[in-house]
C-alpha positions in Angstrom: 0.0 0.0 0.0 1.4 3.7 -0.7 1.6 5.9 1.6 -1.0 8.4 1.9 -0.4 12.0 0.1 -2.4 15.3 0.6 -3.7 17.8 -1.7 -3.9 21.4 -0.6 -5.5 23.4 -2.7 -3.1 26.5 -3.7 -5.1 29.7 -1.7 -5.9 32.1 -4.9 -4.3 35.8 -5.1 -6.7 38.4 -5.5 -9.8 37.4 -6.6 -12.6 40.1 -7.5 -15.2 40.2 -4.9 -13.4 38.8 -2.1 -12.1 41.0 0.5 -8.9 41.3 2.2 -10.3 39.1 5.1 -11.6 36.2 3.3 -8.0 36.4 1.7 -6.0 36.7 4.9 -8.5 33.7 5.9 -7.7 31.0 3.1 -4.0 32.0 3.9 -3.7 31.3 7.5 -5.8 28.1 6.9 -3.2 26.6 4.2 -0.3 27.7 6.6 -2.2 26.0 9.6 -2.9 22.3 7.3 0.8 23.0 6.0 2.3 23.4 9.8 -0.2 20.2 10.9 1.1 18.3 7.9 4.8 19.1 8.2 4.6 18.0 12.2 3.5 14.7 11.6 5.7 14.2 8.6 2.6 13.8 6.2 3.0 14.0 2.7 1.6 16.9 0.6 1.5 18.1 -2.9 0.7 21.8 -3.8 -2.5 21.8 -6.2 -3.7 24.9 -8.1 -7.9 24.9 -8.7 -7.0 25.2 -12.6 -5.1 22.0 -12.3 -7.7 19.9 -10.3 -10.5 21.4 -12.6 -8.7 21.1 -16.0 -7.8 17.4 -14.8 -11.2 16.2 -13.7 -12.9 18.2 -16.6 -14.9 20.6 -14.5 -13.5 24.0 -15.1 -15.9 26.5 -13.2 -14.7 29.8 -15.1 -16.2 31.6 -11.6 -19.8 29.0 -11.6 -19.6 27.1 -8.5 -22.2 24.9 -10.1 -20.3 23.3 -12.3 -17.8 21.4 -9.5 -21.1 20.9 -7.4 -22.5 18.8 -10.6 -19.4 16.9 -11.0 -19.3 16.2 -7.4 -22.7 14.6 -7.4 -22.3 12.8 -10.1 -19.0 10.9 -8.8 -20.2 11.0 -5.6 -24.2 9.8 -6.0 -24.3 8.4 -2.6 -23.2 11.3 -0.3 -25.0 14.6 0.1 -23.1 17.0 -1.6 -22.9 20.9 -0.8 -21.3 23.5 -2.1 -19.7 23.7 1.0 -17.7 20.0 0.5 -18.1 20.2 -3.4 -14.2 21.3 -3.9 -13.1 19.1 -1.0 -14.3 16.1 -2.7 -13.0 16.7 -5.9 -9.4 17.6 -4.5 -9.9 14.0 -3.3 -10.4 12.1 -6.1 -8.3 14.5 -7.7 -5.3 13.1 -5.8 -6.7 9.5 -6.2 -6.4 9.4 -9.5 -3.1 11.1 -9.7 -1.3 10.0 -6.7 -3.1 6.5 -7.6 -3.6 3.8 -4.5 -3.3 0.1 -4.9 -6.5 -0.2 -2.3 
């Protein structure tokens, strides 16, 4: 079995709309997973949201829909949310990537 890897999702630079909190937000979040990774020696990979969406075929262009459709669709048996639609993608993102003999 390989070892487990992570995925965390590069925080975006300026993005219109989004104020300087939500981006000082997604930036202390990815330092705090990176820290938490690091410390217990977890791998991790670097992911951009054009690379997990050009890979998987669900480019949003800015329409959150479009990863919350693609979400369901791989995921039929979970509840899916805008909320957990990214999360879930990242996932299998990094399963089909990163691969897993299991």
């Amino acid at each position: 079995m390989k070892p487990a890897i992570v995925c965390l999702e590069n925080p975006p630079g300026y993005m219109p709309g989004n104020g300087k909190q939500s981006i000082k937000s997604l930036f202390r979040n990815y330092g705090v997973w990176q820290g938490i990774l690091e410390t217990l020696e977890i791998e991790y990979v670097n992911v951009t949201p054009q690379t997990w969406q050009r890979d998987l075929g669900c480019q949003t262009k800015g329409d959150k829909k479009v990863t919350h459709r693609a979400a369901t669709k791989l995921f039929p048996n979970i509840k899916v949310t805008h909320a957990v639609a990214d999360a879930l993608l990242i996932a299998e993102y990094a399963r089909v990537v990163y691969g897993s003999e299991t």
